[in-house]
N, C-alpha and C positions, 0 to 999 in steps of 0.2 A: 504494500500500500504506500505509494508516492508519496511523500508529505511535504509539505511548500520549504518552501529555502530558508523562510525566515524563522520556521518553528524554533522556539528559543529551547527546546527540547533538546532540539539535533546537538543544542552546543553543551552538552550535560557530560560530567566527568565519566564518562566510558572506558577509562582504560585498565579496568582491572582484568587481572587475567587468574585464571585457576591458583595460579603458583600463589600468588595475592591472598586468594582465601585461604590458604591453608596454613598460613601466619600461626605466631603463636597465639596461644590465648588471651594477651593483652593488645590483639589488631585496637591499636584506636579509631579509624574508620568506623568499626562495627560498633564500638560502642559509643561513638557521636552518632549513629542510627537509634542508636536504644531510645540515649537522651532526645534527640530529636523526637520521637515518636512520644514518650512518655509526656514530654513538654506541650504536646500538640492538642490545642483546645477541643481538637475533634476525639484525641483521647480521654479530656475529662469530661466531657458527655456520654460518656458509656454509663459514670455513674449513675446516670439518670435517663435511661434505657431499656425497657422490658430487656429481660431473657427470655421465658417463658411465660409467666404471670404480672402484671405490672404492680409494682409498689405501689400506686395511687390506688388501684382498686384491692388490695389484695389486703391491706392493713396491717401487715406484717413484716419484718427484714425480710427478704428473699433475695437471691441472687438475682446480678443487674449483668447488666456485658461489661462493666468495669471489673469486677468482683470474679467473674468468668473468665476473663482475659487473662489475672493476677495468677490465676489456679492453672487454668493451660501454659503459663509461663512457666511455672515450678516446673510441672511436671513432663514438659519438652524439655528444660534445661537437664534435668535430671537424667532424660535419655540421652538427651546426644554426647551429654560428659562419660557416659557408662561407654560408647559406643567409640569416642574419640578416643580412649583410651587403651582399648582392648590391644591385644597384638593378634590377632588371630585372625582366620579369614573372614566373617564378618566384617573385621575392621578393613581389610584391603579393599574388601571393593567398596565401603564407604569411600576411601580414600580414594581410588581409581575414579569414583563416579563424582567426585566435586568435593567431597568430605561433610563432616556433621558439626560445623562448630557451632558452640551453645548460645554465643553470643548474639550469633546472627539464628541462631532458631527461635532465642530469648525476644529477640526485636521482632520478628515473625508474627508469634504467639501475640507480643503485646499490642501489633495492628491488625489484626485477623478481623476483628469484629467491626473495626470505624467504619464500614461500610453501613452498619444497620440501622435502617434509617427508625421513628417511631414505633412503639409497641412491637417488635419482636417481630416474628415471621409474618403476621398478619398485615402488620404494615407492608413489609418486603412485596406480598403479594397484590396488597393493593395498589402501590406505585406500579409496579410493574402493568397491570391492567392500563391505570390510569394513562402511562405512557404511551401506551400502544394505541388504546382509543382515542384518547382525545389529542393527541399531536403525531400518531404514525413514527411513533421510533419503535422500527420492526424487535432492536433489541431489548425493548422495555426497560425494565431495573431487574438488578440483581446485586443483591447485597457484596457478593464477593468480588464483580466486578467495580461496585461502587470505591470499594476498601482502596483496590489497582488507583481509581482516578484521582481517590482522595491524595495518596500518598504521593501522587507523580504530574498531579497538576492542580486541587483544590485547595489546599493546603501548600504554607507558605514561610518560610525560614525567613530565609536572608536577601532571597532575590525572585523576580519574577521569574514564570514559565517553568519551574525546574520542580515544583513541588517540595518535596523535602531534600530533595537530593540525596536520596540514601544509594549507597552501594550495588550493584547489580546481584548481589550476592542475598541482599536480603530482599529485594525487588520481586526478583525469582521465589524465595520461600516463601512471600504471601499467594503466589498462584496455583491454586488448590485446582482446578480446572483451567492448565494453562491453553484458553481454547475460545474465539468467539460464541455468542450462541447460536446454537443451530449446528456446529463443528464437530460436537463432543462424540457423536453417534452413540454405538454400546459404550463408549468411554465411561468413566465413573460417575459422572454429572449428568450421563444420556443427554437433551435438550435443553433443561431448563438450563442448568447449571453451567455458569460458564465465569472468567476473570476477567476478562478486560472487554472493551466495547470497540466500536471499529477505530474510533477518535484516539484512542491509548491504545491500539495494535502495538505501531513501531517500537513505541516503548516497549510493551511487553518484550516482542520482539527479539531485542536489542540485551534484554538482559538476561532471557534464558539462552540468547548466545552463546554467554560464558560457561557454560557447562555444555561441551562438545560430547561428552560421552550417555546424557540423558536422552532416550529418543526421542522424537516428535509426540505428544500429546503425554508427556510424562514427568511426573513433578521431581523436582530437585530432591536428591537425600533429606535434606532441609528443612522444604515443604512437607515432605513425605511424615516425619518427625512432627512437625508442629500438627498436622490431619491428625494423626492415631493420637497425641496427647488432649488433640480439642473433642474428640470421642470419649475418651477417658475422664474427662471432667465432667463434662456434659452429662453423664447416665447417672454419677454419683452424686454429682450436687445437687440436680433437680428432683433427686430421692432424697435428699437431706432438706431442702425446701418444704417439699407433702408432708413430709415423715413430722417437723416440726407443726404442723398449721392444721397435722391431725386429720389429712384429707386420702391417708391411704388407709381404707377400711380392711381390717385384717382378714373378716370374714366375705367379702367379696373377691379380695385375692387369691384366698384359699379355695374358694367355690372354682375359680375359674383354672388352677392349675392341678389341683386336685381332677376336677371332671377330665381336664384335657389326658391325664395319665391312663384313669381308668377306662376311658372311652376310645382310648386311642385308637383301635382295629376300627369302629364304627367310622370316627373322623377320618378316618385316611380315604374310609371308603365313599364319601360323603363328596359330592357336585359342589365347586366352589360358586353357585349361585344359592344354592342351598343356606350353606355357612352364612355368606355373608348377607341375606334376609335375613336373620336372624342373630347377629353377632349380641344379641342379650344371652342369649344362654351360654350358659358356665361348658369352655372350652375351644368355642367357635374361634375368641377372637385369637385363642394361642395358634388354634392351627393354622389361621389365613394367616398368620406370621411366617410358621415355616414356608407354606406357598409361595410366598413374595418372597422369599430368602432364595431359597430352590431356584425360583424365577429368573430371580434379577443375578444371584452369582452362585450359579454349578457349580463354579470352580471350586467353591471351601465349602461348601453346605454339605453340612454329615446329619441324617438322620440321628445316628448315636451322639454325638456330639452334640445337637441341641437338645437331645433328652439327657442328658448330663448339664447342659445351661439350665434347663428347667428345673433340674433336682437341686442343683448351689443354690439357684435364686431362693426357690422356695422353701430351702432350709435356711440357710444364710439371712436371707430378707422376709420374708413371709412369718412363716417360723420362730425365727429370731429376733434383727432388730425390730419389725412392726410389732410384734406381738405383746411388745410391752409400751404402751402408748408414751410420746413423748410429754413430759410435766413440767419441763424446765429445769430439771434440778441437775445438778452436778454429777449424776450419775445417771442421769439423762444424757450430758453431756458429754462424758467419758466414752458411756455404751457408744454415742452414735462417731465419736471421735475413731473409738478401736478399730467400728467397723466401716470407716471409709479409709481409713491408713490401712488398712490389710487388704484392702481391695484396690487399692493403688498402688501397694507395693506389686499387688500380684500380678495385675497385668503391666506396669511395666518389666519384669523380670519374664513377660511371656513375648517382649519383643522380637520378632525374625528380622534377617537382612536378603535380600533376594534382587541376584547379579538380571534376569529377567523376569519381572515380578508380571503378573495376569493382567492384561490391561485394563483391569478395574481393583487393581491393589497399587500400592508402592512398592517402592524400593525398601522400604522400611515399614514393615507391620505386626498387625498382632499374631499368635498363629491360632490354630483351625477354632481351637476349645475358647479362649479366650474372647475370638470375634463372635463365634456364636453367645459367649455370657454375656457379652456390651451388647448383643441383637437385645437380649432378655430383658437384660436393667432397661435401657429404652421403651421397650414396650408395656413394662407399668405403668410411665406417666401417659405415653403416646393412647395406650388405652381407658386408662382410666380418672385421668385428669384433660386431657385436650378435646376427649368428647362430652363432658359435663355440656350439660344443656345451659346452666349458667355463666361459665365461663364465656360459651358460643353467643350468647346473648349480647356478651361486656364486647368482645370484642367486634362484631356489627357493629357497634354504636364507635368504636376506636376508628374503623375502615370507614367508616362515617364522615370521621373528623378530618381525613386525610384527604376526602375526596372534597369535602368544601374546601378545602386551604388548598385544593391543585384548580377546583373550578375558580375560586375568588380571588386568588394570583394573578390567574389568565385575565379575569374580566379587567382586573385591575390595569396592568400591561397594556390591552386595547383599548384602554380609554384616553383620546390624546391629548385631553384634556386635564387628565390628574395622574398620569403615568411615570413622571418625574419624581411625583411625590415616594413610589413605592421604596422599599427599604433598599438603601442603598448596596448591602452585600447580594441582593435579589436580583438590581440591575446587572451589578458586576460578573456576579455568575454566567448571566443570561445573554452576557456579549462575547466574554470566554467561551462558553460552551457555541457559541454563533460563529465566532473566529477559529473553532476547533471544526466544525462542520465546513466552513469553507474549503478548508486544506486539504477535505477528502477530496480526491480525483474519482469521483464518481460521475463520468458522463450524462449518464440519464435526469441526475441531478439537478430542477432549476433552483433559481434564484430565490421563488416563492417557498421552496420546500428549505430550504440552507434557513432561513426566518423563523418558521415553522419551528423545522426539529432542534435549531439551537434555541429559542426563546424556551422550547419544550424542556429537552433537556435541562436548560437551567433554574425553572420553575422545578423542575423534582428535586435537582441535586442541593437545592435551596431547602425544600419539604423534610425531602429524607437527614438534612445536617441537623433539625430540630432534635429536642430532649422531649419526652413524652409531654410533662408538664407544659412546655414549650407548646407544643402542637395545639394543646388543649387552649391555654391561654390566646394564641395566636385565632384560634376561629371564635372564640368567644369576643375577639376586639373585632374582627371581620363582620360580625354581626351585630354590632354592638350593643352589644348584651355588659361588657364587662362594667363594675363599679370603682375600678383602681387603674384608670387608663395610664396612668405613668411607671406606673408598677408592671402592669401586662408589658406597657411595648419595650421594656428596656430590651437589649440584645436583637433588634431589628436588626 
């Protein structure tokens, strides 16, 4: 993809090379990345950021994408120092393929999530609509792409056009789907999922260059590293969220892993239209688990293996920590302490390294038993907190909010009479994103559509940089509904 002469992009420090990364552990580069990133105003809005439940409605501490970012930090650094250190062959072909430094996996982990825009995936999915429909950007949003633009052109150090100017090294380990949309085919992300958008192509690019030895559509050791530790976090924390707030019923649990066991000849034999009419009855929704497992990756799905996931969870977790309801007390605290430290020791000590891994795993993963126990923890919450009928309620009314603040931006913008007025980082965006759309060398392209999908673009990437509270505040002055106008508009 051509990009204009002037892109102040082109002129970005490129010249590392492999040998560069594999510095010792004090590379300063990677740690002016850290610092960059942690300094970065779009990193301290995580704190106040749905992960899965939003603190405003939830009335309770629960983890946020700040607090989520902190915890996949740990726990990648923690691999890759285990991994950089080994002498054995594991460690060679880390080292043949780019290598695993902690620093740059640590910077990784801590910007994974700045792409996500209001309320957590729900939002995610409303922009992405939004984009598509009401301004024709084929590629809508997507969180992990959004992270790519943040780091390498929204977001801003020292100098224009360059973004943060981080390293190619850690450029690379935030692209989890190094891939437009639509690219990924069976890849890991299939369609939806993808890293960068056509406008940050060449950057992308330009930085998974640096690792000659990674093939086409496959993530850096690195990246590989920061994925399997943001897995790992992800299952245990938002089990320590419910577990806290009292919302994992022990006897619902048990109904449903208990029938799945005893039933199991019946369910195997069972029409998966059957099942899933009916995924109220205790076992259904385990098995349409394994079917989508099975489905989506042959490669590691073991029948036995995930009846051994099903038997840990449900001793371990069922069984165990649910069974005695959380109180708050100190040995509340301890119990749920033990058993998320022994489940993070466990799977990372269950990490593999693989010189040609399946083109829907890394280079670096969990192995067979393990992946199948993270499917398991997953499907606690995925079942039985994401389809609460009450939750689904809260959040219509979230996608709600996101769709006035993208429709009353617009109308705002077309008014050419009071379109000056709009918030000055809005305009900004939305001539960036307009000067980004120009540079494509896209023939069929006119003039009308470059206005279009760059005002578009930059009405979301505006939307999606809000803080939950943010979002909220912001449609309630849109409508003018609010009674503390100085107070809402601050941070226009």
């Amino acid at each position: 993809m051509p990009q204009h002469p002037d892109d102040p992009r082109q002129s970005r420090r490129l010249s590392e090379t492999l040998d560069e990364f594999q510095r010792a552990e004090g590379h300063p580069q990677f740690r002016v990345d850290v610092e960059r990133i942690r300094f970065s105003p779009y990193y301290s809005r995580l704190s106040a950021v749905t992960q899965v439940i939003s603190q405003a409605g939830a009335g309770l501490a629960v983890h946020n994408r700040l607090t989520h970012s902190i915890k996949v930090a740990a726990v990648a650094r923690a691999i890759a120092t285990h991994l950089s250190t080994r002498t054995d062959e594991p460690n060679r072909i880390v080292e043949q393929l780019g290598g695993a430094h902690p620093v740059v996996v640590q910077a990784a982990a801590a910007a994974h999530d700045l792409g996500h825009p209001p309320f957590g995936h729900l939002g995610e999915q409303t922009l992405d609509r939004l984009a598509r429909t009401r301004f024709g950007l084929s590629e809508g949003f997507e969180g992990n792409a959004q992270t790519y633009r943040i780091l390498t052109r929204l977001d801003e150090h020292d100098r224009p056009g360059v973004g943060l100017n981080l390293t190619a090294a850690v450029r690379a380990a935030v692209l989890k789907y190094p891939w437009r949309r639509g690219q990924g085919g069976p890849r890991r992300g299939g369609a939806s999922k993808f890293s960068f958008y056509a406008i940050d192509e060449a950057d992308a690019r330009q930085a998974l260059s640096a690792y000659p030895s990674i093939v086409e559509g496959q993530q850096s050791v690195e990246c590989s590293i920061m994925d399997i530790s943001d897995d790992i976090a992800y299952s245990l924390h938002d089990l320590d969220d419910f577990y806290r707030a009292g919302l994992l019923n022990p006897a619902t649990l048990s109904a449903e892993f208990r029938s799945w066991r005893r039933d199991l000849a019946q369910l195997r034999s069972a029409d998966a239209v059957t099942l899933a009419t009916d995924t109220r009855t205790p076992g259904h929704s385990l098995e349409l688990l394994w079917r989508r497992m099975r489905a989506k990756d042959a490669w590691i799905t073991d029948p036995d293996a995930f009846s051994e996931a099903v038997a840990k969870v449900s001793a371990e977790v069922i069984d165990g920590l649910v069974a005695e309801p959380f109180d708050g007390s100190l040995a509340s605290e301890r119990a749920l302490a033990r058993f998320t430290t022994a489940w993070i020791a466990r799977l990372q000590s269950s990490i593999e390294v693989h010189r040609t891994p399946d083109i829907r795993s890394g280079h670096v993963s969990l192995n067979r038993q393990a992946w199948h126990e993270v499917a398991v923890l997953k499907f606690l919450h995925e079942r039985f907190i994401l389809e609460r009928p009450d939750l689904a309620v809260y959040q219509r009314g979230q996608a709600s909010v996101l769709e006035r603040l993208v429709d009353g931006f617009t109308a705002w913008l077309d008014d050419p009479r009071d379109a000056r007025r709009a918030p000055r980082r809005l305009i900004d965006l939305v001539e960036l994103a307009t000067d980004d759309h120009r540079r494509l060398d896209d023939p069929e392209r006119n003039g009308a559509d470059v206005e279009t999908h760059g005002r578009g673009r930059g009405i979301i990437d505006y939307v999606a940089s809000l803080t939950d509270a943010q979002a909220i505040s912001l449609d309630a002055l849109l409508a003018g509904r609010t009674e503390r106008l100085w107070d809402a508009g601050q941070g226009l």
